[in-house]
C-alpha positions in Angstrom: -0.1 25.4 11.7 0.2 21.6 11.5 -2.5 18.9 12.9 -2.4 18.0 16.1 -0.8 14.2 15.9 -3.1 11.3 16.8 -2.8 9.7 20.6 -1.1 6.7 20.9 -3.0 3.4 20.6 -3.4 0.3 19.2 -3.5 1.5 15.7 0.3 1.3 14.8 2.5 -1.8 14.4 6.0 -1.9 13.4 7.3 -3.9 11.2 10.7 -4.8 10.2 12.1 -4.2 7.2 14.8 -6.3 5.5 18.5 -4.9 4.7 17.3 -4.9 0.9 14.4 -2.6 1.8 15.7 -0.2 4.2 18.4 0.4 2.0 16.3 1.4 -1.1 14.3 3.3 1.1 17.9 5.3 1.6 18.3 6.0 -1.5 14.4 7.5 -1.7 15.6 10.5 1.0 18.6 13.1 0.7 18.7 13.7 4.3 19.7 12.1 7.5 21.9 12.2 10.7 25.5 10.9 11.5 25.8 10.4 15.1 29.6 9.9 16.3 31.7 10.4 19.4 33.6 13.9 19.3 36.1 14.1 22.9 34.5 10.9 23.8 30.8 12.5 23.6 28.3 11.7 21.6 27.5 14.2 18.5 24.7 13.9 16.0 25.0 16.2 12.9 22.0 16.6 9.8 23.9 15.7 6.7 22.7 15.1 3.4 24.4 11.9 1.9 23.6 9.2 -1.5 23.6 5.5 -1.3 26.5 3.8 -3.0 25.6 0.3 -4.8 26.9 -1.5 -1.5 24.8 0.4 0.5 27.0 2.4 1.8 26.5 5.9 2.7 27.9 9.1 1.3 28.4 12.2 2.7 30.9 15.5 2.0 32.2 17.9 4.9 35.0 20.3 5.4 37.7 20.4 6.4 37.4 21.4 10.1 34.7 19.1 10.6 34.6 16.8 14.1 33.6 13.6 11.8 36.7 14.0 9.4 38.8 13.1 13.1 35.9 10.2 13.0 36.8 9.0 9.7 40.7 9.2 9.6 40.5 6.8 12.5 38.2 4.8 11.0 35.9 4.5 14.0 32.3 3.1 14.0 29.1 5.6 13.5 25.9 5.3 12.8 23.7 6.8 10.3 20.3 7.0 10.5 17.2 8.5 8.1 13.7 8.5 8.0 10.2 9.9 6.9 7.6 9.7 9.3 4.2 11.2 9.7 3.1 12.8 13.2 -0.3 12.6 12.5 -0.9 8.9 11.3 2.3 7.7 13.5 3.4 5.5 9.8 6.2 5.7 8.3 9.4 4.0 8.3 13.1 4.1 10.0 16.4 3.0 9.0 20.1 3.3 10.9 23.1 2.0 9.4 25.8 1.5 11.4 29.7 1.0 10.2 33.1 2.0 9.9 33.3 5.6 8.7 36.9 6.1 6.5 38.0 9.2 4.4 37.5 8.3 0.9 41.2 9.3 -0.7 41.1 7.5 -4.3 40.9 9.8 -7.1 38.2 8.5 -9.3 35.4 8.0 -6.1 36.6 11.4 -5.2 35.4 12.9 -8.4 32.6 10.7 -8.8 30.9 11.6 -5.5 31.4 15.2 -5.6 29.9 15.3 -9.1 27.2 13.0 -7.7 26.7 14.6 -4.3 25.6 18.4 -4.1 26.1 20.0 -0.1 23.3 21.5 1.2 25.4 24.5 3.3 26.7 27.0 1.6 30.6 26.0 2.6 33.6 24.1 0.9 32.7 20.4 1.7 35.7 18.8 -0.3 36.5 15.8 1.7 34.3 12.7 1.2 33.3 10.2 3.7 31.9 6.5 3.2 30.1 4.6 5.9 30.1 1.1 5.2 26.5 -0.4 5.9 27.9 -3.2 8.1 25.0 -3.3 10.2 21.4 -2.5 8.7 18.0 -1.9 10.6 15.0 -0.8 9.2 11.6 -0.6 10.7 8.2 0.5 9.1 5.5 1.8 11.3 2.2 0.9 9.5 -1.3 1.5 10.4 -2.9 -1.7 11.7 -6.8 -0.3 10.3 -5.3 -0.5 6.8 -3.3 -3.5 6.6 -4.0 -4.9 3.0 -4.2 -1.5 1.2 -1.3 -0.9 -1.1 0.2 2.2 -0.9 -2.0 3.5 1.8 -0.7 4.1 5.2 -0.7 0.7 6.0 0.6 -1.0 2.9 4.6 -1.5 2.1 6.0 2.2 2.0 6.6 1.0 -1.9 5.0 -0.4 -5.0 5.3 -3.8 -5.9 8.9 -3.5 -7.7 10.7 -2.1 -4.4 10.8 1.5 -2.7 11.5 4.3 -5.4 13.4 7.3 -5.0 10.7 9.2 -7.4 11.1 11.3 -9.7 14.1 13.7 -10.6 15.9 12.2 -7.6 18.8 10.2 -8.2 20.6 9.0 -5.2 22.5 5.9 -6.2 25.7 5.7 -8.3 26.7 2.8 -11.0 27.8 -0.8 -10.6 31.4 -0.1 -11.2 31.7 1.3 -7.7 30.1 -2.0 -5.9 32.2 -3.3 -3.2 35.1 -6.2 -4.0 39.0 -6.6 -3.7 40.4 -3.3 -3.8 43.9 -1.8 -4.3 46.0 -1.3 -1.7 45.5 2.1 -0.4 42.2 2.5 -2.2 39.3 3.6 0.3 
């Protein structure tokens, strides 16, 4: 049995969050939702996904998927993740929004499937990037404990930035940061 969730009031502000912030507070969660058009409908699918070093978001599917149509077009989705809690009403919010495209080079290809376990028991061998073009983040804090850190009302992080605790390791290394790439490189 969970509580019963507070009623709404005055007791919740929202506050938005930088790109810098939401981002990191990506790479803190393993789960999300795409949300894509599928025979010009809208479709929203859980997926589990990492954070690149550009921001960009990560994801595996297989090969009968509705997004891999998505993603060889290279049409815009969104992504979007958060953690929120129904009995305080805090927590925070964050939707990327970007081109989806097939990731097709060999070394990325490796890289993220070593890097990114599936969830469902099913071959997931193709590999899709979203490129964070567009970045929203919103925190909903508690408005009776503004200045405590780390309560409900404080930044959803310490004073270094949002962390992705401990054992979880969502991000992958500089070398794959975002820059002039080779033709036909995704």
């Amino acid at each position: 049995m969970t509580g019963r969730p507070l009623p709404p009031g005055p007791g919740t502000r929202m506050v938005e969050l930088d790109r810098s912030a939401s981002i990191t507070l990506l790479t803190g969660v393993s789960m999300g939702r795409v949300g894509f058009t599928h025979q010009a409908l809208p479709v929203i699918r859980p997926v589990n996904h990492l954070v690149n070093d550009d921001g960009d978001i990560v994801i595996r599917t297989h090969a009968g998927a509705a997004l891999l149509a998505t993603a060889s077009a290279s049409e815009v989705v969104v992504y979007e993740a958060d953690q929120i809690d129904e009995t305080t009403h805090t927590g925070w919010s964050v939707m990327v929004t970007g081109t989806a495209s097939r990731v097709t080079d060999p070394q990325a290809l490796s890289r993220y499937r070593t890097e990114l376990t599936p969830w469902i028991n099913t071959e997931t061998e193709h590999v899709v990037r979203i490129r964070a073009e567009f970045v929203t983040g919103y925190r909903l804090a508690s408005t009776a404990s503004r200045g405590e850190r780390g309560g409900p009302g404080g930044p959803p992080y310490g004073p270094d930035g949002p962390s992705p605790g401990p054992g979880r390791r969502h991000t992958l290394e500089a070398s794959d940061r975002r820059g002039p790439r080779p033709e036909g490189r995704s």
